[in-house]
Biopython code that builds the backbone (N, CA, C, O; Angstrom):
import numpy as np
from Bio.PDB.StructureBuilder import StructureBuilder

atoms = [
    (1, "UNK", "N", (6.129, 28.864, -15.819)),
    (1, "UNK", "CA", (5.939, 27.849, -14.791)),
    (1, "UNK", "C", (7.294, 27.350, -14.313)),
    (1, "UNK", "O", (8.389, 27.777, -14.681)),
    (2, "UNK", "N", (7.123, 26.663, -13.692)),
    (2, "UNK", "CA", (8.208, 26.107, -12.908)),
    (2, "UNK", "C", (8.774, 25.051, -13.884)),
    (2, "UNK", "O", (8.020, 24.666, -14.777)),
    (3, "UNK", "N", (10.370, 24.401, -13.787)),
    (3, "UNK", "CA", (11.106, 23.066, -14.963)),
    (3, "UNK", "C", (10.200, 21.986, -14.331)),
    (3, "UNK", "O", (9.396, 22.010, -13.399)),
    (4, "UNK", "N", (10.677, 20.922, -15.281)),
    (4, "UNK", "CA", (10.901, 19.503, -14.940)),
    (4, "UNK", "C", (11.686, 19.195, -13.792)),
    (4, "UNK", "O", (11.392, 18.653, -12.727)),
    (5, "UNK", "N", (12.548, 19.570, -14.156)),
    (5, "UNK", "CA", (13.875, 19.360, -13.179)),
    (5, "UNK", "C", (13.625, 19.720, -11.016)),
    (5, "UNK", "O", (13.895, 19.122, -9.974)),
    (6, "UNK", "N", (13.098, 20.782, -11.350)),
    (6, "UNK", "CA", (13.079, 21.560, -9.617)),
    (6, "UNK", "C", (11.720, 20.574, -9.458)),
    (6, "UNK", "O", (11.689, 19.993, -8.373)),
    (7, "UNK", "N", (10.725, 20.323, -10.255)),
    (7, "UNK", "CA", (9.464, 20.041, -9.542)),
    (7, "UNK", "C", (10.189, 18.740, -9.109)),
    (7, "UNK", "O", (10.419, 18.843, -7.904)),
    (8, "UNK", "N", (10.557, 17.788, -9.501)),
    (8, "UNK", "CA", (11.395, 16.581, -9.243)),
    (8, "UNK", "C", (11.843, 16.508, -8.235)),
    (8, "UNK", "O", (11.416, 15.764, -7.352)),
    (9, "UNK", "N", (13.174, 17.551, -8.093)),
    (9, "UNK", "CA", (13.744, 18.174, -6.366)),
    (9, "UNK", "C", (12.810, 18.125, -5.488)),
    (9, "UNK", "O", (12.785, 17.288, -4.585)),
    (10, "UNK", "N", (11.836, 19.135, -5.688)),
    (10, "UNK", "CA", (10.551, 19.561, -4.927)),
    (10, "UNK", "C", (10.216, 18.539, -4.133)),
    (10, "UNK", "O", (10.392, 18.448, -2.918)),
    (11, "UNK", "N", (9.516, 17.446, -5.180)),
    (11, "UNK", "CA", (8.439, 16.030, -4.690)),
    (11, "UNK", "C", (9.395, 15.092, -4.376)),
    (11, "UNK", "O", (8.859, 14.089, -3.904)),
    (12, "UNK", "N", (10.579, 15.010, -4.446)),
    (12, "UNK", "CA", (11.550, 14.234, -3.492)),
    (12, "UNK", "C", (12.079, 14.628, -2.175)),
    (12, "UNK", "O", (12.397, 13.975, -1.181)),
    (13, "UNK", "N", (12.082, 16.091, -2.497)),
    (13, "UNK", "CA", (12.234, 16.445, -0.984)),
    (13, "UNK", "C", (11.275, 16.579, -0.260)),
    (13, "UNK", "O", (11.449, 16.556, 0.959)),
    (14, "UNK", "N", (10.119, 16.738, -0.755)),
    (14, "UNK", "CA", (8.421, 16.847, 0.045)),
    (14, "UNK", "C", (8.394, 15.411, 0.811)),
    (14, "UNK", "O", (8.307, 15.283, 2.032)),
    (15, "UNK", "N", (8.479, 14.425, -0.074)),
    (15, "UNK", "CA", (8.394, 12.811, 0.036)),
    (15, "UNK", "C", (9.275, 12.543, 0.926)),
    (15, "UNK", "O", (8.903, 11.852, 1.874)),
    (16, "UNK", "N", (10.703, 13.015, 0.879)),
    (16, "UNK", "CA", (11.009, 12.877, 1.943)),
    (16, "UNK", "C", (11.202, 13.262, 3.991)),
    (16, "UNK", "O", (11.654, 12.716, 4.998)),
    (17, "UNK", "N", (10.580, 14.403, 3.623)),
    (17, "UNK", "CA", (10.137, 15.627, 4.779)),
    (17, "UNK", "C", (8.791, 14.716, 5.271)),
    (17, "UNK", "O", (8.542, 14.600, 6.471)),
    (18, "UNK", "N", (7.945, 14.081, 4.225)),
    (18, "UNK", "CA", (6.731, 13.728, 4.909)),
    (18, "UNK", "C", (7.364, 12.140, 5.499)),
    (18, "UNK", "O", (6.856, 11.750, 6.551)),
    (19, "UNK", "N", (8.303, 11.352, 4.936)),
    (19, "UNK", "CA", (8.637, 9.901, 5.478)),
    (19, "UNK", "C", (9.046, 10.445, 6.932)),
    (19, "UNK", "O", (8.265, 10.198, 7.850)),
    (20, "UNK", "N", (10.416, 11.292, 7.250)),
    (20, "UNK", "CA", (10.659, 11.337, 8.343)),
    (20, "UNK", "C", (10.066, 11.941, 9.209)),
    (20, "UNK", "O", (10.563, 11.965, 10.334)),
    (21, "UNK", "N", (8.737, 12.661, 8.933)),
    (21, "UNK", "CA", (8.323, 13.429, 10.106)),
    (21, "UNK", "C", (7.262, 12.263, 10.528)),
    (21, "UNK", "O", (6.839, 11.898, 11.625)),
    (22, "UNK", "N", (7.053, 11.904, 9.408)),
    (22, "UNK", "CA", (6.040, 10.596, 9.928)),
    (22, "UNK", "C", (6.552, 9.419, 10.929)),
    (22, "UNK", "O", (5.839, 8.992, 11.837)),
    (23, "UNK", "N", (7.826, 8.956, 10.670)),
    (23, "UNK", "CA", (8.290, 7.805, 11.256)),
    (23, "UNK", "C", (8.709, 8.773, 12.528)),
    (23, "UNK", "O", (8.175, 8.219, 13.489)),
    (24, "UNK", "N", (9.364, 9.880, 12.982)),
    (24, "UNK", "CA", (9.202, 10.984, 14.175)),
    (24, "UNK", "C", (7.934, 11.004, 14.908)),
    (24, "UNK", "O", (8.066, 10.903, 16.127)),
    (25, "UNK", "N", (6.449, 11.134, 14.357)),
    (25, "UNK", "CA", (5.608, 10.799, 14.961)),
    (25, "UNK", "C", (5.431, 9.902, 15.368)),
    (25, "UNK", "O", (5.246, 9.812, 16.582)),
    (26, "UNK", "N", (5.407, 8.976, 14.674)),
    (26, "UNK", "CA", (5.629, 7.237, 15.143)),
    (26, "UNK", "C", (6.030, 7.057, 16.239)),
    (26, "UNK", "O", (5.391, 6.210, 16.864)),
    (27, "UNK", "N", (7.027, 7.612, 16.863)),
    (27, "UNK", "CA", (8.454, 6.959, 17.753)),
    (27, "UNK", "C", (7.955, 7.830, 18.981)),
    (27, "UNK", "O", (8.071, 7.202, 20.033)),
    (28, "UNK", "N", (7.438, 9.093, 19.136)),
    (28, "UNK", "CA", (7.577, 9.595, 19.898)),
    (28, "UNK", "C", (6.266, 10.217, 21.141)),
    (28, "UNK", "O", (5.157, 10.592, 20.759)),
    (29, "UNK", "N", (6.644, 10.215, 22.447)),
    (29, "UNK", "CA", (5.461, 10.145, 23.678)),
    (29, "UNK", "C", (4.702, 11.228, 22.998)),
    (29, "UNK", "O", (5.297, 12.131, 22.410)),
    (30, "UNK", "N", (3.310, 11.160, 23.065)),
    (30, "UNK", "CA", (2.735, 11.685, 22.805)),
    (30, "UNK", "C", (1.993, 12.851, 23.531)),
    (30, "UNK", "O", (1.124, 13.574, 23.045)),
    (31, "UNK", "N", (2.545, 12.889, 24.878)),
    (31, "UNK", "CA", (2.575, 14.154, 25.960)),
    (31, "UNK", "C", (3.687, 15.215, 26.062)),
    (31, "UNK", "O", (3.788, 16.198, 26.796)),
    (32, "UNK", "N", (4.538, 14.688, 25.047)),
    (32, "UNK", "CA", (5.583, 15.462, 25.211)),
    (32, "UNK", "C", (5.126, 16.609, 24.123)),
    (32, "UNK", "O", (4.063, 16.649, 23.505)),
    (33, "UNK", "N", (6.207, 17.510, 24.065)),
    (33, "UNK", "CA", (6.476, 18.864, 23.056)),
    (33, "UNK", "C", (6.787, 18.147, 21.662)),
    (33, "UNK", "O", (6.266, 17.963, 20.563)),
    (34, "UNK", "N", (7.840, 17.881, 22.305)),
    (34, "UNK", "CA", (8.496, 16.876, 21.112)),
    (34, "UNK", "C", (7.470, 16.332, 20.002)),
    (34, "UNK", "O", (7.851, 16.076, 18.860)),
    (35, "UNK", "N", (6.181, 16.180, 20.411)),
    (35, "UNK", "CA", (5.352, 14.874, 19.495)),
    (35, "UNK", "C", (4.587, 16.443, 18.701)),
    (35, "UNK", "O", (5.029, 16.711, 17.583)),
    (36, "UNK", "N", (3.762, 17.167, 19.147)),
    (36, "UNK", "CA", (3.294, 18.202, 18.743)),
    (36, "UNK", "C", (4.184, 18.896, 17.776)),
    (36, "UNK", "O", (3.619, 19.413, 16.812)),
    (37, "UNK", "N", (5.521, 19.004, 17.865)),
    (37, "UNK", "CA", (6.781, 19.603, 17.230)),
    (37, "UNK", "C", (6.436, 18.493, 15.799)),
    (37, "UNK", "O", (6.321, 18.745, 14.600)),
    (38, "UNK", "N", (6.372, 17.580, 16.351)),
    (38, "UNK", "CA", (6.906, 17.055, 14.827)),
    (38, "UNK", "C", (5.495, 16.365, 14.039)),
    (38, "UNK", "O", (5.572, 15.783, 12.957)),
    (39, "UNK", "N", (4.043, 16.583, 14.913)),
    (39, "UNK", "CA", (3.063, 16.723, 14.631)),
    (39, "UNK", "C", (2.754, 17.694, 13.258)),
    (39, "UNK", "O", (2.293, 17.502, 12.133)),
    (40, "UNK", "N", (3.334, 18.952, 14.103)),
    (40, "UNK", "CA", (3.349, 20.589, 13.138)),
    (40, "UNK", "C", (4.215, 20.394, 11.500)),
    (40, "UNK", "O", (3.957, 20.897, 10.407)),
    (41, "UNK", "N", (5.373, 19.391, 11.958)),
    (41, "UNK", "CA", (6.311, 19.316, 10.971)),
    (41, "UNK", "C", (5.723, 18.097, 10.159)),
    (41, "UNK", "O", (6.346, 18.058, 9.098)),
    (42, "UNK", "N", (4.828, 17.131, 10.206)),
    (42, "UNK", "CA", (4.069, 16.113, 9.581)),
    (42, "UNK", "C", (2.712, 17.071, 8.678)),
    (42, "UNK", "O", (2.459, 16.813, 7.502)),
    (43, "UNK", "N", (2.235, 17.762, 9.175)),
    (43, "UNK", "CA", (0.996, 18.578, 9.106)),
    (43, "UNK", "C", (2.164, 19.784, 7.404)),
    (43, "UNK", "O", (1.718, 19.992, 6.276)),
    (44, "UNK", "N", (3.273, 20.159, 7.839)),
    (44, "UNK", "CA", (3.207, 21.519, 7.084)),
    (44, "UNK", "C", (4.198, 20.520, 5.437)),
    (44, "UNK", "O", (3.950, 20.616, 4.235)),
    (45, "UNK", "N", (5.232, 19.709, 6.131)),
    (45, "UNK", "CA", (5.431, 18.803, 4.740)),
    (45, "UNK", "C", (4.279, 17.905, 3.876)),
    (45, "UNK", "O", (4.526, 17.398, 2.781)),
    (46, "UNK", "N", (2.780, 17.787, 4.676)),
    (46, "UNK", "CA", (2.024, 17.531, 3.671)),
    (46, "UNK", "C", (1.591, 18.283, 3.204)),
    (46, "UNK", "O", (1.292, 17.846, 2.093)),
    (47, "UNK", "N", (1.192, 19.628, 3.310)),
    (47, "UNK", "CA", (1.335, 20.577, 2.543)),
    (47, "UNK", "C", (2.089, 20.676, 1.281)),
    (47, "UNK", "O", (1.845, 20.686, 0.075)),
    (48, "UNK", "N", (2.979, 20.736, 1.966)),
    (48, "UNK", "CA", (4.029, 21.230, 0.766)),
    (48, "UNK", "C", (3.745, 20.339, -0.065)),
    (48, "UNK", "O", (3.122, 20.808, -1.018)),
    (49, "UNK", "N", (3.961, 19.039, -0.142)),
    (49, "UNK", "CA", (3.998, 17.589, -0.821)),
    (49, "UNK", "C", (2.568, 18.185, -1.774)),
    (49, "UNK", "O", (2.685, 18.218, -2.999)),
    (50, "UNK", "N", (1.217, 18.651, -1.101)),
    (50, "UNK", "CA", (0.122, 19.003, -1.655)),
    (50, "UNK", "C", (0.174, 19.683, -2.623)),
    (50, "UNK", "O", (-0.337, 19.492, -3.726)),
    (51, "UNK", "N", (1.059, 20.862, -2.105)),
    (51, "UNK", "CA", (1.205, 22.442, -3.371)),
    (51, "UNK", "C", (2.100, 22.047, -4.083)),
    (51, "UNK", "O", (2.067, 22.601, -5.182)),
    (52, "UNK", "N", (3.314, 20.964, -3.908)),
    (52, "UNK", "CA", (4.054, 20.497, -5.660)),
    (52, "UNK", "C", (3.339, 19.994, -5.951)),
    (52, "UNK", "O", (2.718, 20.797, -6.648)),
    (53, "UNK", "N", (2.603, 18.710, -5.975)),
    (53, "UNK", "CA", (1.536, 17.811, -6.502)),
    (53, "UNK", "C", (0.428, 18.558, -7.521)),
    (53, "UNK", "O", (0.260, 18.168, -8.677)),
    (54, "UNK", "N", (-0.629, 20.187, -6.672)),
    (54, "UNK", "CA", (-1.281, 20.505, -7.379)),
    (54, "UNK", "C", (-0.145, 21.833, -8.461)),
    (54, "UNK", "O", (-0.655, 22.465, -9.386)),
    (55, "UNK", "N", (0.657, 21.923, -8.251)),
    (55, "UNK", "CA", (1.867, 22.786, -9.477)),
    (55, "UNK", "C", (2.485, 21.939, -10.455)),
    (55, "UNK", "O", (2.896, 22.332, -11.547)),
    (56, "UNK", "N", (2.530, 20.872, -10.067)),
    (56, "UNK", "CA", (2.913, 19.989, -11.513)),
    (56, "UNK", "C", (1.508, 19.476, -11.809)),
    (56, "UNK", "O", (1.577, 18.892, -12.891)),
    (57, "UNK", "N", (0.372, 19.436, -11.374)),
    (57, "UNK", "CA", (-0.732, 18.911, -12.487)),
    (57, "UNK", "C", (-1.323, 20.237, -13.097)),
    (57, "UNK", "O", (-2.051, 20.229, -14.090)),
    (58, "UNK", "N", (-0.948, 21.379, -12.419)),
    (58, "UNK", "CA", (-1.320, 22.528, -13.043)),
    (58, "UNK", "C", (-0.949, 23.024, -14.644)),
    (58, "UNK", "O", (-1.613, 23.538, -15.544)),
    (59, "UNK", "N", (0.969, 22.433, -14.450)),
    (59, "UNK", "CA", (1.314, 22.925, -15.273)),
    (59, "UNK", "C", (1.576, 21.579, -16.831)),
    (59, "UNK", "O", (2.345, 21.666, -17.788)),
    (60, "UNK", "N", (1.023, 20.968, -16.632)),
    (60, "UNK", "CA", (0.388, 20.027, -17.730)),
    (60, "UNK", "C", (-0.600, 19.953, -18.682)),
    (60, "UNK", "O", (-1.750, 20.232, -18.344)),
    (61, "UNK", "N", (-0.323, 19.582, -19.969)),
    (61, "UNK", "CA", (-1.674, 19.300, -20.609)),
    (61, "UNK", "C", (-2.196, 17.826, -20.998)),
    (61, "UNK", "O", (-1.468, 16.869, -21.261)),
    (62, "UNK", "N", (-3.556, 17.835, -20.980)),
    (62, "UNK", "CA", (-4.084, 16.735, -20.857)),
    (62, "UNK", "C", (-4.219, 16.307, -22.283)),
    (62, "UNK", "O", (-4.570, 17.200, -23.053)),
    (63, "UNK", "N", (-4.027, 15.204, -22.753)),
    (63, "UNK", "CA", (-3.963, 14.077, -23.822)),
    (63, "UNK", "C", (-5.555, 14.309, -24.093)),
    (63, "UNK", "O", (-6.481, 14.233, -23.286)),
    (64, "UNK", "N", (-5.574, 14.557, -25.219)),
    (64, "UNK", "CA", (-7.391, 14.256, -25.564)),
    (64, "UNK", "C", (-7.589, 13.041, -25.489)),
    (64, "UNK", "O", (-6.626, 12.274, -25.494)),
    (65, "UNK", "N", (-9.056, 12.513, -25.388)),
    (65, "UNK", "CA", (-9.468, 11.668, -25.011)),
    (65, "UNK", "C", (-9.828, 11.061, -26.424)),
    (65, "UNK", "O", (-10.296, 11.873, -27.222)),
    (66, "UNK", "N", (-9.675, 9.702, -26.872)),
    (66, "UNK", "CA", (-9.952, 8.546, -27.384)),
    (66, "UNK", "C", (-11.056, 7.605, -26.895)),
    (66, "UNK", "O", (-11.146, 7.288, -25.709)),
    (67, "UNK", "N", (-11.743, 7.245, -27.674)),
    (67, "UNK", "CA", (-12.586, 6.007, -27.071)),
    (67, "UNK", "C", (-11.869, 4.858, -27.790)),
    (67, "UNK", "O", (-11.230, 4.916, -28.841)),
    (68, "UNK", "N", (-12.120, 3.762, -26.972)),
    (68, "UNK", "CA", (-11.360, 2.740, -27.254)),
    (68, "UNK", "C", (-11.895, 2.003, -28.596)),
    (68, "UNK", "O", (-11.204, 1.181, -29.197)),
    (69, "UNK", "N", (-12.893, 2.293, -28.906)),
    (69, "UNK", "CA", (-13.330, 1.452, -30.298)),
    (69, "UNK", "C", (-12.318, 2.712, -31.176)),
    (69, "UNK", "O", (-11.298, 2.124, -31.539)),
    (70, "UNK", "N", (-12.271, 4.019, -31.568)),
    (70, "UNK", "CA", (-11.418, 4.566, -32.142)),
    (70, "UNK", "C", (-10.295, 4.263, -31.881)),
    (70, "UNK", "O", (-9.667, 4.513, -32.909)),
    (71, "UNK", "N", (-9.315, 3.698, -30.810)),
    (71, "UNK", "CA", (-8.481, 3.422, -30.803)),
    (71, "UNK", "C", (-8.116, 2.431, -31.749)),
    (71, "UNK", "O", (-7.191, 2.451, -32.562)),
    (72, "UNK", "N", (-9.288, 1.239, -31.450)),
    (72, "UNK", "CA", (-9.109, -0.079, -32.496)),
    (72, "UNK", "C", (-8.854, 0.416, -33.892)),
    (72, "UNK", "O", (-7.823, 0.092, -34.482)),
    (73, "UNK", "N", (-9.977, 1.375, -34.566)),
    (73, "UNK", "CA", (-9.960, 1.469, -35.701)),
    (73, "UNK", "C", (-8.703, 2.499, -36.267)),
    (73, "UNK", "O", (-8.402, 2.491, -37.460)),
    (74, "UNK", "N", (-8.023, 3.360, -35.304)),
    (74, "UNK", "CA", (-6.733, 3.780, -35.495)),
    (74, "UNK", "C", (-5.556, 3.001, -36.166)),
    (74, "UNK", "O", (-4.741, 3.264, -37.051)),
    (75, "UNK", "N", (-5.825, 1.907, -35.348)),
    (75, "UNK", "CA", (-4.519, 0.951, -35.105)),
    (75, "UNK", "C", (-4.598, 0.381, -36.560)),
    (75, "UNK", "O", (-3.715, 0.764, -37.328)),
    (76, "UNK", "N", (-5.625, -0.562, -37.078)),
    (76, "UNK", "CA", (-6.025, -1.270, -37.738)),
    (76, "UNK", "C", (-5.715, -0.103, -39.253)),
    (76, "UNK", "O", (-4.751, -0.354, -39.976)),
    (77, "UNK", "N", (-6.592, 1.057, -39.555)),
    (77, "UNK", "CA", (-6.358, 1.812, -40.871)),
    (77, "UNK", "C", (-5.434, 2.350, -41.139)),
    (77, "UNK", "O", (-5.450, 2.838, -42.269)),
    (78, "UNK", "N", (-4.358, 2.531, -40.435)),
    (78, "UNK", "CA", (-3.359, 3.453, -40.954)),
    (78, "UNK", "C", (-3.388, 5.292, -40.773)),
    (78, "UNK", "O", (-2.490, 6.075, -41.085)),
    (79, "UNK", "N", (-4.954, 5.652, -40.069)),
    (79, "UNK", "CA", (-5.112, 6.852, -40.125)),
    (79, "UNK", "C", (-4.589, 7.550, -38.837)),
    (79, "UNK", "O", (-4.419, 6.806, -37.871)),
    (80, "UNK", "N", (-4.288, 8.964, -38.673)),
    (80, "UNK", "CA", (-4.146, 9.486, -37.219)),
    (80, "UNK", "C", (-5.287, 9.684, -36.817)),
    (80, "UNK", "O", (-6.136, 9.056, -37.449)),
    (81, "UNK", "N", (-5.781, 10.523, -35.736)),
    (81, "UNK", "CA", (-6.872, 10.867, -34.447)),
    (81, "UNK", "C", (-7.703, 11.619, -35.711)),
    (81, "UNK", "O", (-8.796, 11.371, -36.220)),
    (82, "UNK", "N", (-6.318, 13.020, -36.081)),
    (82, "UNK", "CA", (-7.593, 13.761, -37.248)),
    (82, "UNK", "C", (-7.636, 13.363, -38.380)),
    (82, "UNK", "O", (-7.278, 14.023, -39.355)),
    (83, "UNK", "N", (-8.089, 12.206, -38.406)),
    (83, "UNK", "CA", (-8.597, 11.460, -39.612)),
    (83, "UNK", "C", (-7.605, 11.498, -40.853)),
    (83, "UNK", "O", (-8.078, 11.092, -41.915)),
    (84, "UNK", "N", (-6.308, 11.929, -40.849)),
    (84, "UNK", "CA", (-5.373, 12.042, -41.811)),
    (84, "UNK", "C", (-4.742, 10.471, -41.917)),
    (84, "UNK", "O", (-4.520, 9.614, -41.062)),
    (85, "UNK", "N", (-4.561, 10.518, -43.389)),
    (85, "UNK", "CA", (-3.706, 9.317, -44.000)),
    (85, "UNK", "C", (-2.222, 9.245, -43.391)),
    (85, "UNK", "O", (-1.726, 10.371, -43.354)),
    (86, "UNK", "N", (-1.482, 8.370, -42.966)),
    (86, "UNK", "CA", (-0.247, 8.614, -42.701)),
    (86, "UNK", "C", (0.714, 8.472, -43.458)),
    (86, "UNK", "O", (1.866, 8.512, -43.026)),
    (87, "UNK", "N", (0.426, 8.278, -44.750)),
    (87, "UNK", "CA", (1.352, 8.385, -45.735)),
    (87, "UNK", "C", (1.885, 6.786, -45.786)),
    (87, "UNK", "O", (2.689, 6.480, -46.667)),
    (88, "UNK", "N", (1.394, 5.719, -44.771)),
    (88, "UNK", "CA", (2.850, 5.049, -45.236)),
    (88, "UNK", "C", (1.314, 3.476, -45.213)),
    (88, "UNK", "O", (0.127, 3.432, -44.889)),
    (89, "UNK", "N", (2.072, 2.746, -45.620)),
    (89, "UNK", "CA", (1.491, 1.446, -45.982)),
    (89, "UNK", "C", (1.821, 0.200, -45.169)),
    (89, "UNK", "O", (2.918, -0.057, -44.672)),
    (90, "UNK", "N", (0.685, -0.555, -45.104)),
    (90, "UNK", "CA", (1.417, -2.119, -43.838)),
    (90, "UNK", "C", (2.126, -1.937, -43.879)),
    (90, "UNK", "O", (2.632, -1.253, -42.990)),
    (91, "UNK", "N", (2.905, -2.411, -45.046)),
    (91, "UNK", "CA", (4.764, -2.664, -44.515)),
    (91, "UNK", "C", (5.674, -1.821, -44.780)),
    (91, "UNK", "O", (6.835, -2.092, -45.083)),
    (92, "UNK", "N", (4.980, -0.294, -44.634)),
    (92, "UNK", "CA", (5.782, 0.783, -44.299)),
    (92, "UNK", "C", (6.638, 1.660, -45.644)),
    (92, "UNK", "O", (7.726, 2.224, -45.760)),
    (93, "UNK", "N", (5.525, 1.410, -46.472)),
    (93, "UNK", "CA", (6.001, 1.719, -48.313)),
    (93, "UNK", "C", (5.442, 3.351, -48.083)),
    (93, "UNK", "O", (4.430, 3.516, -47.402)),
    (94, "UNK", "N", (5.921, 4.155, -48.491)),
    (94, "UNK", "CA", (5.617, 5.412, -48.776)),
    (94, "UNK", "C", (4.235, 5.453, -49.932)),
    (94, "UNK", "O", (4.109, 4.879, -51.014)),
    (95, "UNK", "N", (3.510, 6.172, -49.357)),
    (95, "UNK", "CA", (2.108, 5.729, -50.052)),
    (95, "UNK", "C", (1.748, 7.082, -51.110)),
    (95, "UNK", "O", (1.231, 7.229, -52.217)),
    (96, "UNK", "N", (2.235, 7.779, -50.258)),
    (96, "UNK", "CA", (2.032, 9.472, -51.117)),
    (96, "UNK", "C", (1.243, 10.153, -49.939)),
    (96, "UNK", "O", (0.426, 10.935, -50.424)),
    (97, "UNK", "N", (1.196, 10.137, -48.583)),
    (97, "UNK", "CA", (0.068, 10.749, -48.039)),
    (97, "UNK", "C", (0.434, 12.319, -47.446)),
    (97, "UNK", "O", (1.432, 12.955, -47.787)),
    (98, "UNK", "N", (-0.534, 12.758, -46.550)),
    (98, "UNK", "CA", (0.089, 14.067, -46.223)),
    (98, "UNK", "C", (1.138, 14.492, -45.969)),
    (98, "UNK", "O", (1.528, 15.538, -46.486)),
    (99, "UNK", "N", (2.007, 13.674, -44.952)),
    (99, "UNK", "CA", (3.414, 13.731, -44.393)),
    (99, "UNK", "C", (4.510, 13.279, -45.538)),
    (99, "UNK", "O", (5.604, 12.720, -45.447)),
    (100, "UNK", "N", (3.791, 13.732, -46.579)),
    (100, "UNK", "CA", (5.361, 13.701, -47.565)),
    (100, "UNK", "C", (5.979, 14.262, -47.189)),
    (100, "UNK", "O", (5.381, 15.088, -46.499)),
    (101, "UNK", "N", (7.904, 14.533, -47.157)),
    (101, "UNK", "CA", (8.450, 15.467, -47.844)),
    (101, "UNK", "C", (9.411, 14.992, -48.471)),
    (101, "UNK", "O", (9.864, 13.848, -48.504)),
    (102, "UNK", "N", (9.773, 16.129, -49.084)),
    (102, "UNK", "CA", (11.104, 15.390, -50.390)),
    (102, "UNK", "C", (12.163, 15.724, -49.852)),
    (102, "UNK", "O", (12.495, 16.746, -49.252)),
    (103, "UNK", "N", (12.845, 14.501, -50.180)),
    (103, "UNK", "CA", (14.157, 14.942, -49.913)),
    (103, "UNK", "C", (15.408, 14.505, -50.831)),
    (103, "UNK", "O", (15.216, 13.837, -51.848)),
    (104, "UNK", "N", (16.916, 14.978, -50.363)),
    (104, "UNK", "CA", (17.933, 15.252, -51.570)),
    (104, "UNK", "C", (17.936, 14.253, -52.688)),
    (104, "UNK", "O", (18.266, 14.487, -53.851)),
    (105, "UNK", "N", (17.538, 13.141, -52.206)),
    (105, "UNK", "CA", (17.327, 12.252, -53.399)),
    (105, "UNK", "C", (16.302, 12.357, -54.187)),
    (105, "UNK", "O", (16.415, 11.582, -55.136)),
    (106, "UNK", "N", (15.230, 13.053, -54.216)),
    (106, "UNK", "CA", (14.091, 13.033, -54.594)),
    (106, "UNK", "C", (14.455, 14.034, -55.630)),
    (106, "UNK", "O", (14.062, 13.737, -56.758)),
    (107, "UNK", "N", (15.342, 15.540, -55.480)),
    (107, "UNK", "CA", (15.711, 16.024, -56.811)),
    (107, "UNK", "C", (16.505, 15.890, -57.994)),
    (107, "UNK", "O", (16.698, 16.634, -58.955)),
    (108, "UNK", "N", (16.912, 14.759, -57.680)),
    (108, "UNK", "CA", (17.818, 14.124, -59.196)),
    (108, "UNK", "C", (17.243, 13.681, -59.868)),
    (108, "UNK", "O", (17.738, 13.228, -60.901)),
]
sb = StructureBuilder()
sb.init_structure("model")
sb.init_model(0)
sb.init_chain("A")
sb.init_seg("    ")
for serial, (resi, resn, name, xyz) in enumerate(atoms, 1):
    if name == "N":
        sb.init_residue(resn, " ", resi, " ")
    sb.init_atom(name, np.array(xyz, "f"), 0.0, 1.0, " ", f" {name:<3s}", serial, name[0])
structure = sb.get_structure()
């Protein structure tokens, strides 16, 4: 897929292609060439603005979903989403849980 970085470029330069062709429409007789010209150029930067928009939600993944009473009871037990212990205690005492690991002090 495409970076972080270019889609960024992309939807700033889309965003900006669609401000000025818009405020161009704005300003200008509407019998003229001129207005149709920048009609075409309002019409093809929303496009574009469209096809980064649906390429960066393409290339995302979606957060599983929580219900908010699990959220509560998340917060409150100490457990993660998959029901695992987090090893650590209210005030953050090492409890023994899954996410042990040992370390250099732990072999002396």
């Amino acid at each position: 897929m495409i970076g972080g970085e270019a889609l960024r470029g992309a939807l700033r330069l889309a965003s900006l292609l669609v401000v000025l062709s818009a405020v161009t429409v704005a300003f200008e007789d509407r019998s003229s060439p001129e207005f149709v010209v920048a009609a075409m150029a309002l019409a093809v930067s929303l496009v574009f603005l469209l096809v980064i928009v649906a390429v960066s939600r393409a290339g995302t993944t979606r957060m599983p979903e929580v219900r908010d009473s699990e959220r509560a009871n998340l917060y409150n037990s100490g457990r993660s989403a998959r029901g695992e212990h987090s090893g650590r205690s209210a005030r953050g005492e090492n409890t023994g849980g899954d996410h042990e690991r040992s370390g250099p002090d732990d072999l002396v």
